[in-house]
C-alpha positions in Angstrom: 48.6 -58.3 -63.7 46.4 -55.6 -65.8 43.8 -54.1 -63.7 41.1 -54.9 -65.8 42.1 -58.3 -66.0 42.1 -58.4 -62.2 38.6 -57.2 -62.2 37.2 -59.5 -64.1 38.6 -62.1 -61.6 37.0 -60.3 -58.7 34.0 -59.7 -61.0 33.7 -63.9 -61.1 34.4 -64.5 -57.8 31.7 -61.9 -56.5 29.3 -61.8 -59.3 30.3 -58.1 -59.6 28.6 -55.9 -62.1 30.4 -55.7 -66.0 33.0 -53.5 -66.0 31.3 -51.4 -68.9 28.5 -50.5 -66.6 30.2 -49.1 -63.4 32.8 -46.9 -65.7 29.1 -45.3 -67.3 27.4 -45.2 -64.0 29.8 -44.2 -61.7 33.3 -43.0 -63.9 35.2 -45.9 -62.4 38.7 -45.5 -63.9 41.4 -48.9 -63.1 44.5 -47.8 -62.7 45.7 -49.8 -59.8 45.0 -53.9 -59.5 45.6 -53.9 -55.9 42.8 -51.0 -55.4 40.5 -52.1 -57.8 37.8 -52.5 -55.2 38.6 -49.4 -53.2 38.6 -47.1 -56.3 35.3 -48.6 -57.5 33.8 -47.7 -53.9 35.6 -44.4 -53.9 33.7 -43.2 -57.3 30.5 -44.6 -55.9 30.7 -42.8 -52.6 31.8 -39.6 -55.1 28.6 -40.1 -57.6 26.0 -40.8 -54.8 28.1 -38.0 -52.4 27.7 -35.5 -55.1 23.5 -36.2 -56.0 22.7 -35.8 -52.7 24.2 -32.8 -51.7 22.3 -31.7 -54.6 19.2 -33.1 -53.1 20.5 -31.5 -49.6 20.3 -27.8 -50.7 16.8 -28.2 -51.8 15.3 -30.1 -48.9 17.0 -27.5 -46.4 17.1 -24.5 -48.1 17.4 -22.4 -45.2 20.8 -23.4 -43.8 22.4 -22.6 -47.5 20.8 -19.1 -47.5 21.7 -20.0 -51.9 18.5 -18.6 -53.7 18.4 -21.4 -56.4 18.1 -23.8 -53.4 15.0 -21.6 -51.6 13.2 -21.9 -55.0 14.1 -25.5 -56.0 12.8 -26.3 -52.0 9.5 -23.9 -53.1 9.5 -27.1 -56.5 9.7 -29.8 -54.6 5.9 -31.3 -54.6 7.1 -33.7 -51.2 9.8 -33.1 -49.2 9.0 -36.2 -47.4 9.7 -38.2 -50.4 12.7 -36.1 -51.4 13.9 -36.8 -47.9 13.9 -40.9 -48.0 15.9 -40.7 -51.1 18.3 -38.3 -49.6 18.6 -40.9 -46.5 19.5 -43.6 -48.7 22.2 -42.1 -50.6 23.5 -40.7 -47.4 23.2 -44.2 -46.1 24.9 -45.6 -48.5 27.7 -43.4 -48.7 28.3 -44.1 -45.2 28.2 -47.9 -45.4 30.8 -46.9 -48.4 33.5 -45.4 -46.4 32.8 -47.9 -43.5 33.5 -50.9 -46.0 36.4 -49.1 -47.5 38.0 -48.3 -44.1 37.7 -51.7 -43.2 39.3 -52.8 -46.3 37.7 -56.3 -46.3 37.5 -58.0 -49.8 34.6 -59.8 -49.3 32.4 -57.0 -48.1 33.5 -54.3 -50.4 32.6 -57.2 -53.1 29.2 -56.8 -51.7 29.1 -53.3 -51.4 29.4 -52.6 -54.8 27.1 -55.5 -55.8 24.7 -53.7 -53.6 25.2 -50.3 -54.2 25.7 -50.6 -58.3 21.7 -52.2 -57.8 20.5 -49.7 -55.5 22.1 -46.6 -58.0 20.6 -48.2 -61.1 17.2 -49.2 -59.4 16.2 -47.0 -56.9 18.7 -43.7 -56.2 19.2 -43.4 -59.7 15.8 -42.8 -60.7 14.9 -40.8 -58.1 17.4 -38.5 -58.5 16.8 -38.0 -62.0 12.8 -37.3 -61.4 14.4 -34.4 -58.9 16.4 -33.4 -62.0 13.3 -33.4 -64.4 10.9 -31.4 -61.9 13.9 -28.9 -61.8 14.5 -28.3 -65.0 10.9 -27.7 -65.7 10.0 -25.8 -62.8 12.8 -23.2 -63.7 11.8 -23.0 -67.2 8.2 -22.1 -65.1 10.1 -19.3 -62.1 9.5 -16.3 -61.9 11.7 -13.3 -60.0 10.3 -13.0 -56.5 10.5 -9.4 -55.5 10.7 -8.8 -52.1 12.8 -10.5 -49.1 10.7 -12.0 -47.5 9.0 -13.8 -50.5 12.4 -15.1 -50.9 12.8 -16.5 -47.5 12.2 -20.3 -46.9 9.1 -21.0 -44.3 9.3 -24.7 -44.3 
């Protein structure tokens, strides 16, 4: 059976998101009916993986010593803020792996009910208000001279 057929099986059983959406939010590619569900999780975990560690280099600056990442943690307005987003994608990259590990039909169904919602509603968002504040706040930066100006103080 076609993969994409077999999705849309799965997507009326579970009430899983349209097809269209998770290849344009996440790069979901079908190549395998057997793994549809795995692979779906697999580019979620790699979409959400990737934004955060984004996110990561900002809100700890220090342990990447990377000097974009000391001045995009010198943009961020709150790091508290910045933080709670970066705890739900890590959280739900974890729950990915867990329910892909666990290779259970029924909750990887409900993973990526719940994670497609999450992405588009919340993490999504989020991430790109990080990207905006970035992308102006470098247009804004200006070369900081000495050492210690450059080092992060938290």
């Amino acid at each position: 059976m076609p993969a994409k057929k077999r999705y849309e099986e799965l997507k009326k059983k579970y009430n899983l998101p349209n097809l269209k959406n998770l290849i344009k939010e996440f790069e979901v590619k079908l190549d395998e009916p057997d793994l549809i569900l795995h692979d779906i999780i697999t580019k979620i975990i790699e979409r959400v993986s990737d934004s955060a560690q984004k996110i990561e280099f900002a809100i700890f600056a220090g342990a990447s010593g990377d000097p974009s990442s000391l001045y995009e943690s010198k943009m961020l307005e709150d790091k508290n803020e910045t933080f709670e987003l970066f705890k739900k994608m890590m959280s739900t990259k974890w729950r990915g792996e867990e329910v892909k590990v666990s290779a259970n039909e029924d909750e990887m169904a409900k993973f990526i009910k719940e994670a497609y919602e999450s992405w588009t509603k919340k993490l999504k968002p989020g991430f790109m208000d990080l990207c905006n504040l970035f992308e102006k706040e470098w247009n804004n930066a200006s070369l900081q001279n000495t050492e210690s100006e450059m080092m992060y103080h938290g």
